[in-house]
N, CA, C and O atoms as a Tinker XYZ file with bonds, in Angstrom:
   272  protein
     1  N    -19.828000  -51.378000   -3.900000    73     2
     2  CA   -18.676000  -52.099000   -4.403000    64     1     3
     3  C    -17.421000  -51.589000   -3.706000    63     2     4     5
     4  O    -17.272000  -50.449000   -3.265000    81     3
     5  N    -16.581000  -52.535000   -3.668000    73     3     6
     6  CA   -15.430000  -52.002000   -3.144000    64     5     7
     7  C    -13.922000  -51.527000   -3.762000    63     6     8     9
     8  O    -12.867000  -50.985000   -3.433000    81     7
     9  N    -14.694000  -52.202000   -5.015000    73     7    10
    10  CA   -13.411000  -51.606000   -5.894000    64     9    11
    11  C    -13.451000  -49.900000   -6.556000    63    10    12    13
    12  O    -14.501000  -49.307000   -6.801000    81    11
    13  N    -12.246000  -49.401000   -6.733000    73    11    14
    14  CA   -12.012000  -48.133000   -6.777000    64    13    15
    15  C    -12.193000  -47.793000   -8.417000    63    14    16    17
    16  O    -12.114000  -46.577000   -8.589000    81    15
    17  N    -12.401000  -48.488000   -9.587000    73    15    18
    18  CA   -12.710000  -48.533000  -10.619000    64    17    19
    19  C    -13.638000  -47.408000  -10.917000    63    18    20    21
    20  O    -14.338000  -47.115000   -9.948000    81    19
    21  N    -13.835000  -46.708000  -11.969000    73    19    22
    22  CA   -14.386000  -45.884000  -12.442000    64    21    23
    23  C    -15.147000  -46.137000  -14.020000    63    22    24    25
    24  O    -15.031000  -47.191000  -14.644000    81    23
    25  N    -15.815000  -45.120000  -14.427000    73    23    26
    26  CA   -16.259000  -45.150000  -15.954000    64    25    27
    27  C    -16.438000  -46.345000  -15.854000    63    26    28    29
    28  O    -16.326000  -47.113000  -14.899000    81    27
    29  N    -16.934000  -46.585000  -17.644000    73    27    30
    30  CA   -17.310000  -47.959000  -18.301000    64    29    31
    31  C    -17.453000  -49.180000  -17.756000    63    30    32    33
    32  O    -18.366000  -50.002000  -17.837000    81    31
    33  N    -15.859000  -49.186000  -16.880000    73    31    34
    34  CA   -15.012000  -50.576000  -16.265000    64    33    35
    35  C    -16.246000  -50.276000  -15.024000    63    34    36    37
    36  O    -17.302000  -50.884000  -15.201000    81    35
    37  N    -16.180000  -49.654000  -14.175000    73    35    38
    38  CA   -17.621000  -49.716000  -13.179000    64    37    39
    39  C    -18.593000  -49.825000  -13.517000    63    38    40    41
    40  O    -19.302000  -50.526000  -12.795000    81    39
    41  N    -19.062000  -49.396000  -14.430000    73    39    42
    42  CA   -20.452000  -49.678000  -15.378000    64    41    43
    43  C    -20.724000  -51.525000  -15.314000    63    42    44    45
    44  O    -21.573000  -52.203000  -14.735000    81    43
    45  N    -19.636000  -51.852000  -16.145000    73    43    46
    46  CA   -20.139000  -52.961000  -16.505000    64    45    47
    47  C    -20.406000  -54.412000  -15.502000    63    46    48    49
    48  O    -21.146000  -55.394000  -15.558000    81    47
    49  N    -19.214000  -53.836000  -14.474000    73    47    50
    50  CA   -19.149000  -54.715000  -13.088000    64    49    51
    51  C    -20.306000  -54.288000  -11.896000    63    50    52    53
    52  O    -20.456000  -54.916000  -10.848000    81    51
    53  N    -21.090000  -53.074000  -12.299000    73    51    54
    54  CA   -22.515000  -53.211000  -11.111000    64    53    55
    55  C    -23.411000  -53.892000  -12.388000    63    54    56    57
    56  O    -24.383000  -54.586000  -12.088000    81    55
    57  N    -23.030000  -53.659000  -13.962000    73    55    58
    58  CA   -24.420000  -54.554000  -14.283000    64    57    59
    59  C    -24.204000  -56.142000  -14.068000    63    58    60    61
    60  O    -25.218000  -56.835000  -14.155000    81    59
    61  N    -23.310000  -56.606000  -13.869000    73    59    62
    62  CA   -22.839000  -58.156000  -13.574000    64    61    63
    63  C    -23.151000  -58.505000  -12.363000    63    62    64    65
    64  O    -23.599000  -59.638000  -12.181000    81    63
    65  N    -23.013000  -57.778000  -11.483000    73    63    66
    66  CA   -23.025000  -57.674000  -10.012000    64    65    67
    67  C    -24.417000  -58.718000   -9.989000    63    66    68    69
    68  O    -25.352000  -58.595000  -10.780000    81    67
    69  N    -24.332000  -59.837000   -8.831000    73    67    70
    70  CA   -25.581000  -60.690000   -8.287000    64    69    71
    71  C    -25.968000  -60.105000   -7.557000    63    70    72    73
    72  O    -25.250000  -59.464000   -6.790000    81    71
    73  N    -27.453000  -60.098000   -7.506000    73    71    74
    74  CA   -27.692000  -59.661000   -6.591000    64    73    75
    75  C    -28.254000  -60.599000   -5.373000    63    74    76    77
    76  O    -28.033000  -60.756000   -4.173000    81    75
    77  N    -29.001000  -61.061000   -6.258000    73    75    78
    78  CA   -29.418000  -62.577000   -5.034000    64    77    79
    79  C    -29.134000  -63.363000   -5.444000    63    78    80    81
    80  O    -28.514000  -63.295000   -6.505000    81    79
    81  N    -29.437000  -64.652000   -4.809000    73    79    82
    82  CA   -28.861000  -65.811000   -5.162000    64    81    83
    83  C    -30.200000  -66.592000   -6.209000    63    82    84    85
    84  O    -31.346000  -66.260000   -5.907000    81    83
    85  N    -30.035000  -67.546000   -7.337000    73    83    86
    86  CA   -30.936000  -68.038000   -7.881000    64    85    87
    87  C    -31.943000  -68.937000   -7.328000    63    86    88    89
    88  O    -31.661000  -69.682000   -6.390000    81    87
    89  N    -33.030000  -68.909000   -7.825000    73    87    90
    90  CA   -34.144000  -69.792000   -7.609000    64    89    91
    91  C    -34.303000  -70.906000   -8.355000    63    90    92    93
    92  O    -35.048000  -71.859000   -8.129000    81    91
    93  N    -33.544000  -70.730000   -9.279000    73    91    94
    94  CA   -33.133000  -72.477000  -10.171000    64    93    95
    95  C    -32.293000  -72.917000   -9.911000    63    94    96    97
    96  O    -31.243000  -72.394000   -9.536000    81    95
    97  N    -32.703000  -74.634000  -10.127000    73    95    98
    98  CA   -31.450000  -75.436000   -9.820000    64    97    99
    99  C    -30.350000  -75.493000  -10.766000    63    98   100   101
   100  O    -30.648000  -75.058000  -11.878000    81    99
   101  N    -29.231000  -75.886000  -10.637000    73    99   102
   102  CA   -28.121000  -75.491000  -11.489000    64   101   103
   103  C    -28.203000  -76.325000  -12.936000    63   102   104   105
   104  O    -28.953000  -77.298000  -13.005000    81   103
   105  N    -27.476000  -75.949000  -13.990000    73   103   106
   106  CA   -27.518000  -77.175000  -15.119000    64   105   107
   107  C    -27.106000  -78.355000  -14.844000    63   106   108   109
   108  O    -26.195000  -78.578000  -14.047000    81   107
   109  N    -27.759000  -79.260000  -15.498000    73   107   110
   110  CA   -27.201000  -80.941000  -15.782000    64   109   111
   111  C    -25.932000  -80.501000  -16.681000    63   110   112   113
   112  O    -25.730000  -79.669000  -17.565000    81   111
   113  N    -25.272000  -81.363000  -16.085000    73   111   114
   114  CA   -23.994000  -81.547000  -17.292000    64   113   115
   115  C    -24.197000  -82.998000  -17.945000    63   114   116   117
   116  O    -24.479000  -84.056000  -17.382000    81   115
   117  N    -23.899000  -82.651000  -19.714000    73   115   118
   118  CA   -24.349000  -84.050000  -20.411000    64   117   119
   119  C    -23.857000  -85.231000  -19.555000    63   118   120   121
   120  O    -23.244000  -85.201000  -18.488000    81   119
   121  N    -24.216000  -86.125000  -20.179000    73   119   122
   122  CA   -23.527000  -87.895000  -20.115000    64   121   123
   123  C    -22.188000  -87.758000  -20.438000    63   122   124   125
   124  O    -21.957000  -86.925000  -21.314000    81   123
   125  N    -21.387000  -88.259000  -20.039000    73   123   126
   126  CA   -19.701000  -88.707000  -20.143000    64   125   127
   127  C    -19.968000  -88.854000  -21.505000    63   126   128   129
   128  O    -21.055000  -88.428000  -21.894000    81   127
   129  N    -19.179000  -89.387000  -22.347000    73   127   130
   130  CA   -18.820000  -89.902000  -23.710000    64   129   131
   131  C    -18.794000  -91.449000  -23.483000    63   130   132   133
   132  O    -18.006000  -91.927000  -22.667000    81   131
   133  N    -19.472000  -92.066000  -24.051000    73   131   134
   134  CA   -19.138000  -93.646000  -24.193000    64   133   135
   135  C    -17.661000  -93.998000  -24.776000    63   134   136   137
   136  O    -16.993000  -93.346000  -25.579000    81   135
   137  N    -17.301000  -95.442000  -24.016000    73   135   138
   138  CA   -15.855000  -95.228000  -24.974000    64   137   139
   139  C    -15.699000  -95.043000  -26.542000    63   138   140   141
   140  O    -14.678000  -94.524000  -26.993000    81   139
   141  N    -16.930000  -95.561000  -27.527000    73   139   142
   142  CA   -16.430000  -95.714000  -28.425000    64   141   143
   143  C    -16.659000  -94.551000  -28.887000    63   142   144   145
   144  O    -16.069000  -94.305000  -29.939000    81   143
   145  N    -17.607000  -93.378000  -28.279000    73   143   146
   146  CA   -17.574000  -91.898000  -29.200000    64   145   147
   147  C    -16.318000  -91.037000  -28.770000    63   146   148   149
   148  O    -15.973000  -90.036000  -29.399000    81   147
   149  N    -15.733000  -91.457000  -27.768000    73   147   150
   150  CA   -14.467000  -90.937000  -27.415000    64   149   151
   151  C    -13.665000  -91.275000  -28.275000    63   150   152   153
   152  O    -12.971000  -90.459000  -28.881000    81   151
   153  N    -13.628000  -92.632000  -28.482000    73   151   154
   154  CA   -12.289000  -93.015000  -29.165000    64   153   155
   155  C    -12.345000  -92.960000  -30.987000    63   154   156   157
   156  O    -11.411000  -93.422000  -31.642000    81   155
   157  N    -13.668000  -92.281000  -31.702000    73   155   158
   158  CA   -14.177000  -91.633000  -32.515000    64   157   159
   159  C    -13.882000  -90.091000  -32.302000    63   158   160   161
   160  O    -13.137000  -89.634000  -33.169000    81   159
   161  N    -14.018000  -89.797000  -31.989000    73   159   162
   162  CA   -13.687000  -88.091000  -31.469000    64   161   163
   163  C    -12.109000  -88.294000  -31.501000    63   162   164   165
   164  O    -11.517000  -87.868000  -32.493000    81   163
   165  N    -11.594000  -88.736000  -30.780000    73   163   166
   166  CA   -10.134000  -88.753000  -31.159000    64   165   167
   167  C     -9.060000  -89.070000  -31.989000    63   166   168   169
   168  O     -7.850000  -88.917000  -31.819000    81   167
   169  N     -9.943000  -89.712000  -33.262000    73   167   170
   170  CA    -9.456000  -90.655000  -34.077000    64   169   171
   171  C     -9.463000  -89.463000  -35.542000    63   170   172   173
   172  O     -8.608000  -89.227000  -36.396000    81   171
   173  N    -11.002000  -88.853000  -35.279000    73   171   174
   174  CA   -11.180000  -87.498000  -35.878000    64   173   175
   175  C    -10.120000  -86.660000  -35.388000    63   174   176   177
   176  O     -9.319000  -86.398000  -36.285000    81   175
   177  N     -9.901000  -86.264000  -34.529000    73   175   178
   178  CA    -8.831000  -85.619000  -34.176000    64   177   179
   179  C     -7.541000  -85.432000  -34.688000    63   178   180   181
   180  O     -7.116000  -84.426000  -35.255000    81   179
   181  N     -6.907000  -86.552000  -34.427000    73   179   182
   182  CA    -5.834000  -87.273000  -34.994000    64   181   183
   183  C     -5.606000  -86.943000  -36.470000    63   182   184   185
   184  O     -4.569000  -86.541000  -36.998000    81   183
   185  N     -6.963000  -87.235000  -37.101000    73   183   186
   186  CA    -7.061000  -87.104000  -38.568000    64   185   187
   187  C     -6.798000  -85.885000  -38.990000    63   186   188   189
   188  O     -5.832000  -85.558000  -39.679000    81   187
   189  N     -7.812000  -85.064000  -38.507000    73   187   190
   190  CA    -7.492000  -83.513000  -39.020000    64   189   191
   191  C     -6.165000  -82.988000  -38.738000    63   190   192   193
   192  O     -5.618000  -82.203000  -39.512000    81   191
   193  N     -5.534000  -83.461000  -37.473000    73   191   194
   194  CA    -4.309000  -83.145000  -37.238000    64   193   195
   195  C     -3.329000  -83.315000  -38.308000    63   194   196   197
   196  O     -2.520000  -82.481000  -38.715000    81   195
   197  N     -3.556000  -84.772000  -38.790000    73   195   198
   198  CA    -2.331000  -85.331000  -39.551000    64   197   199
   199  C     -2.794000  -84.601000  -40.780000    63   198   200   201
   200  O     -1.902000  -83.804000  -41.071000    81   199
   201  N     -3.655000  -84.528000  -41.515000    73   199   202
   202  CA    -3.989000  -83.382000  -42.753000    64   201   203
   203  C     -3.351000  -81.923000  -42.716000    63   202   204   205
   204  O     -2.709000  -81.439000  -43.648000    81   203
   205  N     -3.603000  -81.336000  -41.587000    73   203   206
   206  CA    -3.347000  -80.052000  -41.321000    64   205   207
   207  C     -1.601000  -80.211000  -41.611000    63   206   208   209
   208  O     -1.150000  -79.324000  -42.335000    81   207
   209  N     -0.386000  -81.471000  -41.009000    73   207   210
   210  CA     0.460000  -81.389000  -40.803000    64   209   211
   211  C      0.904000  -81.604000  -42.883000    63   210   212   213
   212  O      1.683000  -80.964000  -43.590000    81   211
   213  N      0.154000  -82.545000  -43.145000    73   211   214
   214  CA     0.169000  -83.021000  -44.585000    64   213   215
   215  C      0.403000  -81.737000  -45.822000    63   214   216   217
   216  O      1.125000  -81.744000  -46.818000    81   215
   217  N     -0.635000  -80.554000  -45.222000    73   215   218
   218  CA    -1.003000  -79.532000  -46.029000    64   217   219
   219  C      0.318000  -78.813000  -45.865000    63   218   220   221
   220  O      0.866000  -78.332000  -46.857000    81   219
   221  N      0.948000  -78.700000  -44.448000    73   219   222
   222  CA     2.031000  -77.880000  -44.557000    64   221   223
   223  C      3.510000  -78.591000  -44.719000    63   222   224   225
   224  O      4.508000  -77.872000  -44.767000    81   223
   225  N      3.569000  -79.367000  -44.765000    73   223   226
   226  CA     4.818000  -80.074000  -45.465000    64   225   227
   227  C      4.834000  -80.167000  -46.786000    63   226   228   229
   228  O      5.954000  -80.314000  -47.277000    81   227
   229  N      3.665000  -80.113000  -47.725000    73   227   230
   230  CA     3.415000  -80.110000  -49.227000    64   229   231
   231  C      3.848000  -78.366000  -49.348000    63   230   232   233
   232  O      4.944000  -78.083000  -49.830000    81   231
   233  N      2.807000  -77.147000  -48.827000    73   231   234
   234  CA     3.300000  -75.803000  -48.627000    64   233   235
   235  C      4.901000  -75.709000  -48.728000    63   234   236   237
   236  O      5.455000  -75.308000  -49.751000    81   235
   237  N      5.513000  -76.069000  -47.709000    73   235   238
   238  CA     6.965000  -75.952000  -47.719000    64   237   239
   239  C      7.543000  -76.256000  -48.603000    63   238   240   241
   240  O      8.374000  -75.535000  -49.156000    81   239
   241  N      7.088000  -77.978000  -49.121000    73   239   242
   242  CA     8.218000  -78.454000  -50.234000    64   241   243
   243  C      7.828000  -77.754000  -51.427000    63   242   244   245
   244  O      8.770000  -77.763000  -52.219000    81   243
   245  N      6.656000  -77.050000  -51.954000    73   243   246
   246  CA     6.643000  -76.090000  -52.791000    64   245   247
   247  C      6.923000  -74.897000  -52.853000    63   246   248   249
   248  O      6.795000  -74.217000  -53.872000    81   247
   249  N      7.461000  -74.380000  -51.454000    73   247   250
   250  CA     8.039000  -73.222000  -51.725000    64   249   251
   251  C      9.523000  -73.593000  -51.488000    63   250   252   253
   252  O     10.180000  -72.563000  -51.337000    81   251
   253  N     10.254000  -74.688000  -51.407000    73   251   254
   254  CA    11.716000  -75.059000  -51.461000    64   253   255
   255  C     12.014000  -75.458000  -53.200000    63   254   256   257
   256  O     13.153000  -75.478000  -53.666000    81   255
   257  N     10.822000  -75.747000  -53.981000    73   255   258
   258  CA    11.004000  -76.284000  -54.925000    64   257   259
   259  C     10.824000  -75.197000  -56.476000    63   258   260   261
   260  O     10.915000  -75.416000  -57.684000    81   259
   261  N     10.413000  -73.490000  -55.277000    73   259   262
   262  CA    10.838000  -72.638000  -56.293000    64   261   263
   263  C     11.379000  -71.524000  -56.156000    63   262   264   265
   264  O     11.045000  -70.422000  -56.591000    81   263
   265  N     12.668000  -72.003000  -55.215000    73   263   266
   266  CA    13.861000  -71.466000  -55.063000    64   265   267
   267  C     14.674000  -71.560000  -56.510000    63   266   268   269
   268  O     14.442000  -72.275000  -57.485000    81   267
   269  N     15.646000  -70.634000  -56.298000    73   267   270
   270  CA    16.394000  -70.570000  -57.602000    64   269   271
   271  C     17.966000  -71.742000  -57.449000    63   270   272
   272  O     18.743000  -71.859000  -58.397000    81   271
């Protein structure tokens, strides 16, 4: 190796270290998303978003509402 690293931090970078190159072919990456599970996935999205924003605007106005 050529780095000047020592202890642990060298330890863990010769056990990472390749040594050869693989004999398997690489992974498939899934199928794209069809449009409509995309535009499901994002719609979910959206949703939890706007809840999350829902939960903390209710939070706030209850702690403005027990001010003195």
């Amino acid at each position: 190796m050529a780095c000047s690293a020592s202890g642990t931090w060298r330890k863990f970078m010769e056990e990472s270290m390749v040594i050869s190159p693989s004999d398997k072919m690489p992974c498939a990456l899934p199928p794209p998303y069809e449009p409509e599970e995309l535009r499901e996935f994002l719609q979910r999205k959206a949703n939890s978003t706007r809840q999350v924003e829902t939960w903390e605007d209710e939070y706030w106005r209850s702690i403005d509402n027990k001010k003195p």
